[in-house]
C-alpha positions in Angstrom: 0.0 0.0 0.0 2.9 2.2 0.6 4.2 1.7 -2.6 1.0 2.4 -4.0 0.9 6.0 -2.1 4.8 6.4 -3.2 3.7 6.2 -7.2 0.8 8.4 -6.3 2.6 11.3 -4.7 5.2 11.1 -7.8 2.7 11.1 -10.6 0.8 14.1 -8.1 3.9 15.8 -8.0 4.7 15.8 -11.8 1.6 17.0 -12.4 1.8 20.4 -10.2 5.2 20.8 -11.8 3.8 20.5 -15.5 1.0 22.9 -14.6 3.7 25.4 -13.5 6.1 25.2 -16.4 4.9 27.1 -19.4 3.9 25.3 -22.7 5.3 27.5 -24.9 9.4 27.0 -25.8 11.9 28.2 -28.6 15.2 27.1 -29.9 17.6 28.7 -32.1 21.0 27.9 -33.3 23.4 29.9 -35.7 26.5 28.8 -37.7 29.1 31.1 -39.9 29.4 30.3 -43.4 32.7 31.2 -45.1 30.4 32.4 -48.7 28.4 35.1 -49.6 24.6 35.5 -48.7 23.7 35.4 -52.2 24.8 31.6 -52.1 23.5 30.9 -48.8 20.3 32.5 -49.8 20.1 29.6 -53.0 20.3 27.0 -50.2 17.4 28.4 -48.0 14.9 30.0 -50.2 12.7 27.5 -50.8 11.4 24.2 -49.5 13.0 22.2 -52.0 16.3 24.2 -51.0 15.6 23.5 -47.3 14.7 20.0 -48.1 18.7 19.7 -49.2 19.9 20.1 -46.1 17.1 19.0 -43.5 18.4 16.8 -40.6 15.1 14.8 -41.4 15.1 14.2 -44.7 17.5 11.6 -45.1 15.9 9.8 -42.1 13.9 7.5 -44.2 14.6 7.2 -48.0 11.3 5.6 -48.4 9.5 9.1 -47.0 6.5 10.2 -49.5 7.3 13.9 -50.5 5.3 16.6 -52.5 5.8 19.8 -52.9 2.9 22.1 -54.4 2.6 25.7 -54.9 4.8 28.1 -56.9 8.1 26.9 -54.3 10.0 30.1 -52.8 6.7 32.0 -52.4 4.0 32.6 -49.7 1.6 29.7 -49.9 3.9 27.0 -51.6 3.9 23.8 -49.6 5.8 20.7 -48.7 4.0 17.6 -47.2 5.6 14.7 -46.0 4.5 10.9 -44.7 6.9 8.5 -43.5 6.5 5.2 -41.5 9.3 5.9 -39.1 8.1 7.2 -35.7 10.9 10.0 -36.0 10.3 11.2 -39.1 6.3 10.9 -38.9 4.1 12.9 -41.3 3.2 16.5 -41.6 3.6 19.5 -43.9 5.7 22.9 -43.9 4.2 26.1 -45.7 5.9 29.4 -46.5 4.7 32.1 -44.9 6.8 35.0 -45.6 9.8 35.7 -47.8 12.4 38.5 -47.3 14.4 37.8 -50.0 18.1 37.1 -49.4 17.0 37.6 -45.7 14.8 35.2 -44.0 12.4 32.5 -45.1 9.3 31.8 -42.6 7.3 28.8 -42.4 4.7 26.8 -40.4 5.0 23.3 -40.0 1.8 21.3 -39.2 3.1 17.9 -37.5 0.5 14.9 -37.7 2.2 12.1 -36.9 3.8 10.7 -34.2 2.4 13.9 -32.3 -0.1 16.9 -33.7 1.2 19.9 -33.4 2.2 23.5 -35.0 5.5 25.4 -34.9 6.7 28.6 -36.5 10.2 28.1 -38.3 12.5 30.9 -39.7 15.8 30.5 -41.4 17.3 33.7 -41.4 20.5 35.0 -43.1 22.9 38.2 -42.7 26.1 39.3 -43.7 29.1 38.3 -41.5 32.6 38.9 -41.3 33.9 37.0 -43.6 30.9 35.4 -45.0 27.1 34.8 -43.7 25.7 33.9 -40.7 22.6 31.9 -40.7 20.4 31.1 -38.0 17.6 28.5 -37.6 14.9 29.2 -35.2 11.9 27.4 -34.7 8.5 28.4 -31.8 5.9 25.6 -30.8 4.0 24.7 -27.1 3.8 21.0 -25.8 0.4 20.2 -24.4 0.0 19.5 -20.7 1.2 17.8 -18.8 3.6 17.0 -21.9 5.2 20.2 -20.7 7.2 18.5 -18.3 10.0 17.3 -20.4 11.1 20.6 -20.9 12.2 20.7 -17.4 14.3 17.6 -18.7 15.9 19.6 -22.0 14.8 16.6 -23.2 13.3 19.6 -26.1 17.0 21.1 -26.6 18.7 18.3 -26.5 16.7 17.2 -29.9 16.4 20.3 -31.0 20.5 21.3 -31.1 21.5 17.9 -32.4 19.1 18.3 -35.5 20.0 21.7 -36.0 23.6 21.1 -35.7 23.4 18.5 -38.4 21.0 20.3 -40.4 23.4 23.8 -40.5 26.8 21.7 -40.8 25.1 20.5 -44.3 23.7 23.9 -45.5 27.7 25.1 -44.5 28.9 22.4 -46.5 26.5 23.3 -49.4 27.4 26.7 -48.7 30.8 26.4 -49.1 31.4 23.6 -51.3 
């Protein structure tokens, strides 16, 4: 019975910390590109360009893609569907353009988990080259919440971005 009280006051206590953690979180992560932003900006200006470089695309070569729209302009979309839990399914529309600047989007996830975020790949001159940062905005659900007292969000978040940015450097640069 004690044990039973034990795994009661835990799941009590996760809950109370969930309902005080917000739901909203953000991540960002820049890298410096040794080329000009006029190259950068070929790499990043439209889905199919992002697509090049994304830390998920290569997760399953079997993924269904399609792209519709006029790509590189407000509207244009790119849906994806793949079997593997860590890829899932969803779709990423472009929101805004500023050209050679920043390309918004919205991603819609469906699969494994629902959910919205706002992403922004923006681009500026350096010294010595370009910088370009990644930035993405979402919420998770409660009590979801509580693995962003873990970094369990950041953690994922900066490996992908990492990866992703290395290859848009490399495609950069090459």
């Amino acid at each position: 019975m004690i044990i039973l009280y034990i795994i009661a006051a835990v799941i009590v206590l996760v809950l109370i910390i969930a309902a005080f953690t917000g739901t909203a979180w953000s991540y960002e992560k820049s890298i410096v590109i040794q080329a000009p932003v006029s190259t950068v900006w070929t790499h990043v200006n439209s889905l199919a360009a992002l697509n090049e470089w994304s830390p998920w695309a290569g997760k399953d070569p079997a993924m269904k893609k399609e792209f519709s729209g006029t790509d590189g302009t407000p509207g244009a979309s790119f849906a994806w569907d793949s079997q593997q839990k860590n890829v899932g399914a969803g779709s990423q529309t472009i929101v805004k353009v500023v050209n050679e600047s920043a390309l918004d989007t919205r991603i819609d996830f469906l699969r494994p988990f629902k959910g919205v975020a706002d992403a922004t790949v923006a681009i500026a001159p350096e010294t010595g080259g370009t910088r370009a940062t990644w930035k993405i905005k979402s919420s998770t659900p409660y009590p979801m919440n509580i693995i962003k007292v873990f970094g369990v969000i950041e953690k994922n978040m900066d490996r992908d971005f990492n990866a992703g940015l290395t290859k848009l450097k490399a495609l950069s640069e090459g």
